[in-house]
N, C-alpha and C positions, 0 to 999 in steps of 0.2 A: 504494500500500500504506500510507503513510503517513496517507492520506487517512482509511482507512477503520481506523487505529488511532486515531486521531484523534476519529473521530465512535464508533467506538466508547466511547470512553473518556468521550465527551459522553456518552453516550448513555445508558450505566449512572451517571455522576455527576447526572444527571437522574432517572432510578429511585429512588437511594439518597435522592436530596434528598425525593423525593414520596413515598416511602414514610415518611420521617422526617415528613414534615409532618402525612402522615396518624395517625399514631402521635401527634404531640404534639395535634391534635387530639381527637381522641378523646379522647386524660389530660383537657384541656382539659374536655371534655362530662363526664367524670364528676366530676372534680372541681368544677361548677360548683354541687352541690348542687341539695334540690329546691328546686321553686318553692312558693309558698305553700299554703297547706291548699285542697283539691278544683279547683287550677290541672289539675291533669292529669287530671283528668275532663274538662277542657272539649273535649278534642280540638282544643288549640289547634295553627294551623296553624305554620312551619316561620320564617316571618316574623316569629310573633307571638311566638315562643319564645326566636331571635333580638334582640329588644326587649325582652323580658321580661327574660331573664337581668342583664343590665346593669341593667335599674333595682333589682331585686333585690337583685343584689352591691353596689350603691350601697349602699343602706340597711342592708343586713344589715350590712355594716362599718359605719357610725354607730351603728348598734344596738347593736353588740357594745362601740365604745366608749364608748357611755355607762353599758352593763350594768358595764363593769369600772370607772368611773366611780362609779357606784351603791356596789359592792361596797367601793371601798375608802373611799367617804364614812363605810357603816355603820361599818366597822373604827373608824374615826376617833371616830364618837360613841358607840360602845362604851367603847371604849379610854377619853374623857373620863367618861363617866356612872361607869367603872369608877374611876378617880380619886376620885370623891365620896365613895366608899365606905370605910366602916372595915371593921380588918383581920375582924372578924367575920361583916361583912356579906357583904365578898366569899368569905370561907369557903360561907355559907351560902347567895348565890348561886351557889359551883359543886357544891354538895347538890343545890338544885335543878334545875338543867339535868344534872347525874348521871342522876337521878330521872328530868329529862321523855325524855332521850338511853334509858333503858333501858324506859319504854312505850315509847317509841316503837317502838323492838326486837321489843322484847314482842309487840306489834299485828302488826307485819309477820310471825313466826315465825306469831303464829295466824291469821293471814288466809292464809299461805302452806300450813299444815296443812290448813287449811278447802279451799282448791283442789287438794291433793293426795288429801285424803280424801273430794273432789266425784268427781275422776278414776279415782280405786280405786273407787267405788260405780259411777256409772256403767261400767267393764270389769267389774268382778260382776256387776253386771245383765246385764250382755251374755253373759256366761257363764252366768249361771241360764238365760237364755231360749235360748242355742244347747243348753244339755244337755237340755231341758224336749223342744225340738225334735227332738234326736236320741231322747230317750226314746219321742217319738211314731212316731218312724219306723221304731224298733226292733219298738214294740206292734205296729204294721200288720204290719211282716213278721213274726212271729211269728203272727200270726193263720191259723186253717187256711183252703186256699182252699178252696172249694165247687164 
């Protein structure tokens, strides 16, 4: 009896452990992000996806730290070019990025009206032409039959 409380107890602490593995797995696959642009078109195979992801996550991390690398250089020669300047000038430097910061705003509201009032014409359209429709189908039945 012992025996078999025994292997039982193995038996589900082996369950529990493969179920866990399978689960961190998985987290694993989705967190691994994708692969690069039209990788996954290629119907690459299970091996190759396997090799892939690691060289990937290589680079993606050197990527990202040289991107914050990058970023905070500009800060830096910002920051200095922003020293050279009299108090006037930097007045009048943040006039102008006020200015470029609200086009820019600007742009995007009317590109984004432009796509909303694409989507409203296009469902009108769609409406004239189902009414157009049902107005034909309505004439036909109204017609006397002979």
């Amino acid at each position: 009896m012992l025996r078999v409380r025994i292997l039982y107890v193995a038996a589900l602490g082996l369950c529990v452990a493969g179920s866990a593995l399978l689960a961190q797995e998985a987290t694993a696959k989705k967190d691994r992000g994708p692969l690069p642009a039209n990788f996954g078109k290629l119907a690459l195979s299970d091996e190759q996806k396997a090799k892939a992801y690691p060289i990937h996550e290589e680079y993606q991390k050197q990527i990202d730290d040289l991107s914050a690398q990058i970023k905070k250089l500009q800060a830096e020669r910002s920051a200095k070019l922003r020293e050279l300047l009299t108090p006037g000038q930097k007045e009048r430097l943040k006039e102008l990025q006020a200015e470029e910061t609200a086009k820019r705003t600007a742009e995007t509201a009317k590109r984004e009206a432009a796509e909303a009032a694409k989507k409203a014409g296009e469902k009108a359209g769609e409406a004239v032409k189902e009414a157009g429709d049902a107005a034909k189908k309505a004439a036909e039945a109204a017609k006397p039959s002979k």
